[in-house]
LUMMARLO-108495 format. One record per residue (C-alpha): x, y, z. Coordinates in steps of 0.001 Angstrom, whole numbers, plus 500000, padded with zeros to 6 digits. Layout:
BEGIN
XYZ ...
***
This chain:
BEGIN
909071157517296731 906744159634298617 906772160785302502 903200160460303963 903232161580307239 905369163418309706 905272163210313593 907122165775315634 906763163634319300 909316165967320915 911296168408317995 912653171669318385 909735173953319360 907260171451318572 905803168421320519 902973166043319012 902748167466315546 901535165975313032 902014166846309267 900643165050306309 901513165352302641 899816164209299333 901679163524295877 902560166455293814 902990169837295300 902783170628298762 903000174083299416 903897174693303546 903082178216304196 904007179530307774 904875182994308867 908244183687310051 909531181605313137 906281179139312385 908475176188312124 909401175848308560 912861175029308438 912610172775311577 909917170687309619 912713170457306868 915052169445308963 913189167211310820 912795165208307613 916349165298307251 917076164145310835 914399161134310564 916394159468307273 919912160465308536 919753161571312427 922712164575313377 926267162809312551 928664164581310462 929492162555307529 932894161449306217 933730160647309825 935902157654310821 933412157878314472 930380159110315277 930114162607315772 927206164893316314 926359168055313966 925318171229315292 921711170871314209 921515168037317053 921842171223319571 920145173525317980 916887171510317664 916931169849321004 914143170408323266 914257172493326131 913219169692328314 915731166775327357 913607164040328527 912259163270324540 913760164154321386 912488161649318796 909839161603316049 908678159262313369 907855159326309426 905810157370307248 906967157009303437 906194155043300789 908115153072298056 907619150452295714 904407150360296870 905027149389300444 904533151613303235 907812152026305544 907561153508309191 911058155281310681 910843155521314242 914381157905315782 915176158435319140 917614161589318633 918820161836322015 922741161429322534 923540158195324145 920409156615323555 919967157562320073 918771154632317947 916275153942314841 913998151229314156 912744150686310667 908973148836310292 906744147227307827 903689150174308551 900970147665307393 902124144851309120 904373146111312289 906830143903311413 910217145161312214 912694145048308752 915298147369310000 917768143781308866 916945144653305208 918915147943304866 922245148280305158 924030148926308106 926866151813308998 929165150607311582 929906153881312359 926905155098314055 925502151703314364 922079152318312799 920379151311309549 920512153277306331 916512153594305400 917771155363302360 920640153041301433 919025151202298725 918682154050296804 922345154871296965 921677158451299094 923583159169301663 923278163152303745 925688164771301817 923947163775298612 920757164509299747 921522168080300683 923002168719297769 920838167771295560 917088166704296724 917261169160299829 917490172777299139 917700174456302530 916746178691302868 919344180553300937 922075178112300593 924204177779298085 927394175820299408 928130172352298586 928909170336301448 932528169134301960 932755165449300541 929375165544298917 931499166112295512 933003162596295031 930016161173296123 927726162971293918 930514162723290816 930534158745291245 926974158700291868 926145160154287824 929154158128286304 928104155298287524 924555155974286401 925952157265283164 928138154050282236 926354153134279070 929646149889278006 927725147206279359 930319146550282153 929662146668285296 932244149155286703 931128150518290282 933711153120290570 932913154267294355 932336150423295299 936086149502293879 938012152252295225 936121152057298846 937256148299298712 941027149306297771 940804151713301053 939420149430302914 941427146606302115 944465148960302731 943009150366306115 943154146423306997 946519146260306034 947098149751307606 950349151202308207 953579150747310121 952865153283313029 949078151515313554 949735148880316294 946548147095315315 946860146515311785 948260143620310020 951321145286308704 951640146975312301 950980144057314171 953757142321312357 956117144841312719 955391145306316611 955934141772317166 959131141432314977 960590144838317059 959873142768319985 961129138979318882 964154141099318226 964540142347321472 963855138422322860 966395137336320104 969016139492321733 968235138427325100 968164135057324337 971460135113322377 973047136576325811 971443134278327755 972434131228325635 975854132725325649 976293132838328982 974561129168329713 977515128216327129 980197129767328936 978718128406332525 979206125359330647 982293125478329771 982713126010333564 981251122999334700 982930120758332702 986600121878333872 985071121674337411 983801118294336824 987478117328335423 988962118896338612 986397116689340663 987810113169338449 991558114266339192 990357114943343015 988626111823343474 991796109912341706 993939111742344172 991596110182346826 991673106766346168 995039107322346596 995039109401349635 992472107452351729 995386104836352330 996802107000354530 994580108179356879 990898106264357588 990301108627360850 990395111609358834 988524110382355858 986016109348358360 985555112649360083 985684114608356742 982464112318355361 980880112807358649 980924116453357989 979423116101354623 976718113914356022 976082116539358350 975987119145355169 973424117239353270 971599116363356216 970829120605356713 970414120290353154 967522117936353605 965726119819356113 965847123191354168 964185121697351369 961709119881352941 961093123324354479 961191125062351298 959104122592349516 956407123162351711 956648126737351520 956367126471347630 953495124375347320 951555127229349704 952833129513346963 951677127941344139 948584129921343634 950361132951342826 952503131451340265 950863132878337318 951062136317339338 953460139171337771 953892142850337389 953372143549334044 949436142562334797 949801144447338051 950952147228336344 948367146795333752 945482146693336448 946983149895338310 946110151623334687 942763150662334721 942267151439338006 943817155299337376 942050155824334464 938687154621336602 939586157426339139 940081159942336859 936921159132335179 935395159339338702 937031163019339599 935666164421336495 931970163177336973 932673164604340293 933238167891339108 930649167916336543 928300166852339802 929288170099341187 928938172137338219 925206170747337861 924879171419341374 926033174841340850 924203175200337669 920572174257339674 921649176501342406 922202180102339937 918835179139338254 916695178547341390 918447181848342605 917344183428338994 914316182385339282 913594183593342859 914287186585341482 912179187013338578 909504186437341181 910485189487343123 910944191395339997 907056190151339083 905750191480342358 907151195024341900 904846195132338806 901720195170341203 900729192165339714 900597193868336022 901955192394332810 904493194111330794 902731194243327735 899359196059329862 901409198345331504 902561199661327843 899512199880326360 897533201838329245 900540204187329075 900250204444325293 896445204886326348 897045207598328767 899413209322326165 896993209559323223 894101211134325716 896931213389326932 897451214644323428 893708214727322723 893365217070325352 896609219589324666 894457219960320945 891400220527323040 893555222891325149 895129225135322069 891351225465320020 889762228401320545 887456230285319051 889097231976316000 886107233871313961 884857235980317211 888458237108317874 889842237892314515 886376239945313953 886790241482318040 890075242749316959 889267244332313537 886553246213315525 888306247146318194 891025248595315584 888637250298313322 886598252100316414 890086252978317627 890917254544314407 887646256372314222 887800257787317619 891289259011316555 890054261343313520 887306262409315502 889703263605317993 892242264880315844 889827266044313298 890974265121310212 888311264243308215 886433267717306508 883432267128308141 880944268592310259 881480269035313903 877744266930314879 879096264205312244 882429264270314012 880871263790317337 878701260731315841 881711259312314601 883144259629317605 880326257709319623 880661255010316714 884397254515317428 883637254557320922 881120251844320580 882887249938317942 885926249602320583 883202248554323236 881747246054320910 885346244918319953 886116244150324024 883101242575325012 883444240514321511 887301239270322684 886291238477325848 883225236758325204 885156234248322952 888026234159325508 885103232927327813 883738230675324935 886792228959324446 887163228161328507 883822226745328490 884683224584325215 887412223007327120 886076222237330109 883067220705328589 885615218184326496 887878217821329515 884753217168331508 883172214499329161 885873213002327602 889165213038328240 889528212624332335 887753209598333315 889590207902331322 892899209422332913 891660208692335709 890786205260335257 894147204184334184 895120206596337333 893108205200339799 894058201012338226 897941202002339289 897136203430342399 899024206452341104 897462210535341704 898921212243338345 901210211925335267 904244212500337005 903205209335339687 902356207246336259 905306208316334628 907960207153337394 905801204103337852 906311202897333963 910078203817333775 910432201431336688 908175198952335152 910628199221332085 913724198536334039 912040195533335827 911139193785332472 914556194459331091 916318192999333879 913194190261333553 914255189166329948 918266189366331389 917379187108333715 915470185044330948 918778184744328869 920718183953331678 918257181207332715 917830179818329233 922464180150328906 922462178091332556 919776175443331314 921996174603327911 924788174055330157 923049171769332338 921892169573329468 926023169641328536 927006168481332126 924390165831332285 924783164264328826 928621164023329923 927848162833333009 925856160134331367 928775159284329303 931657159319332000 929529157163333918 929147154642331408 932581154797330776 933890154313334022 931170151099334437 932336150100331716 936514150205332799 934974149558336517 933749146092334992 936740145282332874 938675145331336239 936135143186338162 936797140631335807 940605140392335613 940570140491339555 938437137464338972 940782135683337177 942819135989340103 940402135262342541 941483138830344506 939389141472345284 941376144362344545 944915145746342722 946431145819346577 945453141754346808 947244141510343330 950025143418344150 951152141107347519 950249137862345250 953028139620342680 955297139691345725 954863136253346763 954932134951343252 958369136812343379 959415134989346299 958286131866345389 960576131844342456 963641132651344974 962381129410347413 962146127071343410 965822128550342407 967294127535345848 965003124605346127 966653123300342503 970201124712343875 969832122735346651 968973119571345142 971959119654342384 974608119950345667 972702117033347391 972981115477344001 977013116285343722 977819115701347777 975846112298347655 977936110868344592 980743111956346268 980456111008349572 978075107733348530 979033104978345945 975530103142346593 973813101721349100 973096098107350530 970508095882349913 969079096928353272 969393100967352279 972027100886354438 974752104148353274 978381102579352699 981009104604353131 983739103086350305 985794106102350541 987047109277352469 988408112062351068 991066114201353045 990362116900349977 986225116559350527 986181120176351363 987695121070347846 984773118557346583 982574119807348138 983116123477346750 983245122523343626 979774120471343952 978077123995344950 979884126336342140 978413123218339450 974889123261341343 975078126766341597 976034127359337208 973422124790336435 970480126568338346 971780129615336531 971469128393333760 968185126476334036 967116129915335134 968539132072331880 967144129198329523 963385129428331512 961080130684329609 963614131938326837 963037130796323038 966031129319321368 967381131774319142 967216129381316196 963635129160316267 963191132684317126 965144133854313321 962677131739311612 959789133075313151 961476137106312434 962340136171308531 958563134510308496 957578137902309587 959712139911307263 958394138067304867 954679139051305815 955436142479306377 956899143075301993 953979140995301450 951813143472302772 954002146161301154 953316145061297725 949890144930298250 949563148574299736 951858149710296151 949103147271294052 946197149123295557 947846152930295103 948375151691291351 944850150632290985 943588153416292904 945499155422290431 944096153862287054 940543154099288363 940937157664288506 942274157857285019 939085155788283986 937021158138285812 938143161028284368 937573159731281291 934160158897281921 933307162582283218 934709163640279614 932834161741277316 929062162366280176 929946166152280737 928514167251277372 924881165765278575 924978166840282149 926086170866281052 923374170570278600 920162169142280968 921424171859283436 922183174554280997 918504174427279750 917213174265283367 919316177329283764 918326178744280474 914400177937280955 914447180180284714 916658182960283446 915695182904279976 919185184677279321 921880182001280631 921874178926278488 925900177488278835 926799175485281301 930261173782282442 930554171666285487 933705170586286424 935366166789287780 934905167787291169 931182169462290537 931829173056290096 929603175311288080 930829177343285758 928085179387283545 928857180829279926 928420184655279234 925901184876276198 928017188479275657 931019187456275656 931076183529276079 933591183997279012 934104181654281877 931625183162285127 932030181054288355 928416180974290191 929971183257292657 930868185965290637 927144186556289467 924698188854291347 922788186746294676 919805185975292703 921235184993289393 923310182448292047 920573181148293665 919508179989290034 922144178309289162 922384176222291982 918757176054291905 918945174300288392 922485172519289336 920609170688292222 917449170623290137 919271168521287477 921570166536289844 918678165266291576 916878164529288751 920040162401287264 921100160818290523 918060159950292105 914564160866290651 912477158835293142 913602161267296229 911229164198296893 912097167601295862 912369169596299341 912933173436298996 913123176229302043 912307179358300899 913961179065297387 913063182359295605 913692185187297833 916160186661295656 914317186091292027 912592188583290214 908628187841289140 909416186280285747 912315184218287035 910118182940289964 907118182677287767 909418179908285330 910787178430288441 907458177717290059 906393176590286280 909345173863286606 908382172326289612 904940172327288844 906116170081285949 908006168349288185 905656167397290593 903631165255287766 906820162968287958 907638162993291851 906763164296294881 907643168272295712 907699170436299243 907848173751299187 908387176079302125 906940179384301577 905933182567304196 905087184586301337 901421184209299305 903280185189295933 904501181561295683 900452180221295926 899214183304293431 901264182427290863 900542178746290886 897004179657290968 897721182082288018 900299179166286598 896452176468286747 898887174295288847 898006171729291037 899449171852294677 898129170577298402 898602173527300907 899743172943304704 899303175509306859 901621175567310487 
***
């Protein structure tokens, strides 16, 4: 595999760049802060965007900040790599909630993202996936990032399956990572008790509940059997009534008469309440399907809308805020500019610098003088005073005449001695002036006169205050640069509260729908008259059992005409006609407990069936922890019998760098241990000096990379600033090996790297940012 071509639309610092690389070598040279490790991680980025692996959601890394653009309108890119001969273009849209990646045929634009397997967790393809790399693989291995030496958390396992799997020479297929992700997954799906939405949860929730139905169906059962037992002794006391009637009604016909006429009169209200009632009920139909637990359902989507709503209203404000403190900031970096006069910063320092060096040219103009005319001035002035002295004094044995010519020499030696001093005094003035004159002041005055400032002083106050204006200038900077982060915060959680709350707002649109109401209130007074419309259907049905009871009692039939007869007349109808209601009344009560209440036979079943389910699940969850367990017996076996071959391909990586460390141990879980050649102890990597570190893992990544995957390109940030020459010079004599065999990228902001290639004959392409 090789990458072609890199463009930065909108990364980090940079905006419409364009890299491309050859096969072999690249070296990327770039001075500090050039863009190096941005271009790495771009690369990075465009296979595997910014989510943290090992996640159960998607989560962004910290590179996703740290790279985003200052304006957040774009923040994507695309790469060009090839692979089995076919040319694959990755086009990534990093930003947060619209992040996506499309994967495309280069030559013929058509899109194949469908051919690469899919993560559900971020929702993207894998362009790497094929190849069995995944991020924490690839930056522990293939990607070698400036001076890091850590292995990322998970990256382990992965890496540890990756070479036994590679390494399983028994002619089985045993795909050690593929069987035990299965046995997770299989017993994520069967999950545990506390997860409502799994299968072993969702049976157990729903046995909890058909429990608590069981129970409240055995009491209501029990009660329709003791309202039962009711009913029939009231029906017996109704037979020995009406016997006691036939008996009576020979007695008295007037009374019998007026005693059914009040029954008549009784069922005749009866009538008229539930013809009443009846057409009360079939208004209230429509809300029959109404109830609280969906009201109260509805009220929680509608709270958790408003709170959704409150908090995009305060991060409103915040933004609002936000824009406010940086339009304020930025009014006042404008005043700040105007005290300058219109002057940069950086001019104002280097005319004072300016004005300083011709300052100090003229102080050495200032102290010169002329040295040879004074030094001689004052021997002569010395020696004719010494002269003058002996003539004076006369202490030298001479003639008085020669005396007196000494005397006059003195004299004129002191003479000659002033006029000498002060002649080079005077020389020395001139001198000064001339260089002030010609040299040194116009150009004082230039920078003077550009300030609108009369002398030093003037200049000097003027630059102290410049100072203070540019440092509150760059305060204000950081301040504007803090308040512009947090704006991108508030508006990429704006962006995601708001689809939120669409999203809940739209989930409640639709159950109001099914209810054909427009909002909770509308559902709330349907609840109510779905309440009372049970009330009117419970006395409608109460009513109808007493007209049932009074019409048998008071009616034997009627004539062919439909005329009532009367055959009888009860002087005890009153006593019937109690016990009619109490019988109407237990048999709506108990049509009412038995509504919508299972039988509790049927219910038992459907709990053992259950039970039954949930030890099934049980043993499965205890078969996958024991197969779980043998695999990692079998693995650990397999790292035993491959560990001699991996220690020694990275032991004489190690070994060809350091030319001094040859043993090498690495551990199950992918630790490095190195072997002292003085005493053959046990060294962890991290007990070795920095650079001696940064060569093992240099040669542990090396070799990984080379075992697990060997189409990848090499990718290294700044690699060797902690190796001595020869150790760099064998390093850089590795990967120009390498690069015969694959494709390498070096980062570099040092020429060393490029000399000793040259000096090494290697072949490399070099990419200047």
């Amino acid at each position: 595999m090789k990458i072609k071509t890199l463009n930065l639309k909108a990364f980090g610092k940079f905006k419409n760049k364009t890299i491309d690389f050859k096969p072999g070598l690249n070296l990327i040279y770039g001075n500090n802060e050039a863009g190096k490790t941005t271009v790495q991680t771009f690369i990075q980025g465009m296979f595997f965007g910014f989510y943290k692996p090992y996640r159960k959601k998607k989560t962004y890394s910290t590179e996703y900040e740290k790279y985003l653009p200052w304006k957040q309108f774009d923040y994507s890119g695309s790469l060009i790599y090839e692979v089995d001969d076919r040319e694959i273009r990755l086009e990534r849209n990093f930003l947060r909630g619209k992040d996506s990646l499309k994967i495309f045929d280069n030559i013929t634009g058509e899109d194949i993202s469908d051919e690469f397997k899919y993560d559900g967790v971020i929702r993207q393809h894998l362009p790497l996936g094929k190849l069995g790399m995944t991020s924490g693989i690839y930056n522990n291995t293939i990607n070698m990032r400036q001076l890091s030496s850590d292995t990322e958390s998970g990256a382990q396992d992965e890496m540890r399956d990756s070479y036994l799997e590679m390494q399983n020479t028994s002619g089985i297929e045993m795909n050690f990572k593929g069987i035990a992700q299965w046995l997770e997954e299989k017993k994520k799906n069967i999950g545990r008790s506390g997860q409502s939405k799994s299968r072993v949860g969702a049976a157990i929730r729903e046995r909890d509940e058909l429990l608590l139905v069981l129970k409240e169906a055995e009491e209501a059962y029990a009660k329709v059997a003791e309202n039962q037992e009711k009913i029939t002794l009231y029906q017996k006391q109704m037979k020995r009534i009406e016997a006691e009637n036939d008996y009576l009604t020979q007695e008295s016909v007037v009374n019998r008469k007026k005693e059914l006429l009040e029954s008549y009169e009784k069922i005749t209200e009866l009538e008229k309440e539930n013809s009443l009632l009846a057409e009360k009920i079939e208004v209230g139909e429509g809300y029959k399907d109404f109830n609280y637990k969906n009201l109260e359902g509805l009220k929680a989507i509608r709270g958790q809308s408003e709170r959704f709503s409150d908090q995009m209203d305060y991060i409103e404000k915040q933004v609002s805020d936000s824009r406010e403190n940086l339009k304020n900031i930025r009014k006042k970096e404008e005043a700040k500019r105007l005290t300058m006069g219109g002057h940069t910063w950086e001019r104002i320092n280097e005319d004072y610098d300016a004005f300083k060096k011709q300052q100090h040219c003229a102080d050495e103009v200032k102290n010169k003088s002329n040295i040879v005319i004074s030094v001689v001035s004052v021997i002569l002035t010395l020696l004719g005073i010494g002269l003058t002295e002996m003539s004076f004094l006369s202490l030298l044995p001479i003639k008085q005449s020669l005396e007196n010519s000494l005397l006059i020499f003195g004299l004129l030696l002191i003479v000659g001695g002033v006029i000498g001093s002060v002649f080079g005094v005077a020389e020395t003035i001139k001198k000064r002036k001339i260089k002030q004159a010609r040299i040194l002041k116009p150009v004082q005055h230039d920078i003077l006169k550009k300030y609108g400032v009369k002398d030093l002083e003037s200049f000097e106050t003027f630059y102290k205050k410049a100072a203070r204006t540019q440092n509150e200038l760059e305060q204000m900077k950081n301040e504007g640069e803090l308040i512009t982060v947090q704006l991108s915060r508030h508006q990429a959680g704006y962006e995601v509260l708001f689809e939120q709350r669409r999203s809940i707002m739209k989930e409640l649109d639709n159950k109001l729908a099914l209810y054909d109401v427009d909002s909770v209130e509308d559902y709330a007074d349907g609840c109510e008259k779905a309440q009372r419309l049970e009330e009117m259907k419970i006395q409608f049905n109460g009513n109808l059992r007493l007209l049932k009871n009074l019409l048998e009692t008071v009616n034997g039939g009627k004539t062919a005409g439909g005329n009532v007869v009367w055959k009888k007349a009860s002087p005890k109808s009153d006593e019937l006609l109690s016990l009619g209601k109490e019988i109407a009344r237990l048999e709506g009560e108990n049509s009412a407990l038995t509504d919508g209440v299972g039988l509790p036979v049927e219910i038992r079943e459907t709990i053992k069936s259950l039970d039954a389910q949930i030890d099934i699940c049980d043993i499965e969850i205890k078969a996958c922890n024991a197969v779980l367990e043998i695999l990692g017996k079998i693995q650990k076996g397999c790292h035993l019998e491959s560990a001699p071959e991996l220690n020694d391909h990275i032991g004489g990586i190690l070994e060809d760098i350091t030319q001094r460390y040859k043993g090498v141990k690495i551990d199950e879980a992918m630790k490095v241990r190195v072997v002292n050649p003085s005493d053959g102890d046990f060294k962890n990597a991290e007990q070795l000096s920095a650079g001696t570190m940064d060569q093992v893992h240099f040669a542990f990544r090396y070799g990984m990379g080379d075992v697990i995957n060997h189409e990848m390109p090499f990718i290294l940030d700044e690699p060797f600033v902690r190796y001595d020459k020869l150790r760099k010079t064998q390093a850089l004599k590795l990967l120009a090996g390498l690069s015969k065999k694959r494709q390498v990228i070096l980062f570099t902001c040092d020429d060393d790297e490029e000399n000793r290639l040259k000096a090494l004959g290697a072949t490399y392409h070099k990419i200047r940012l």
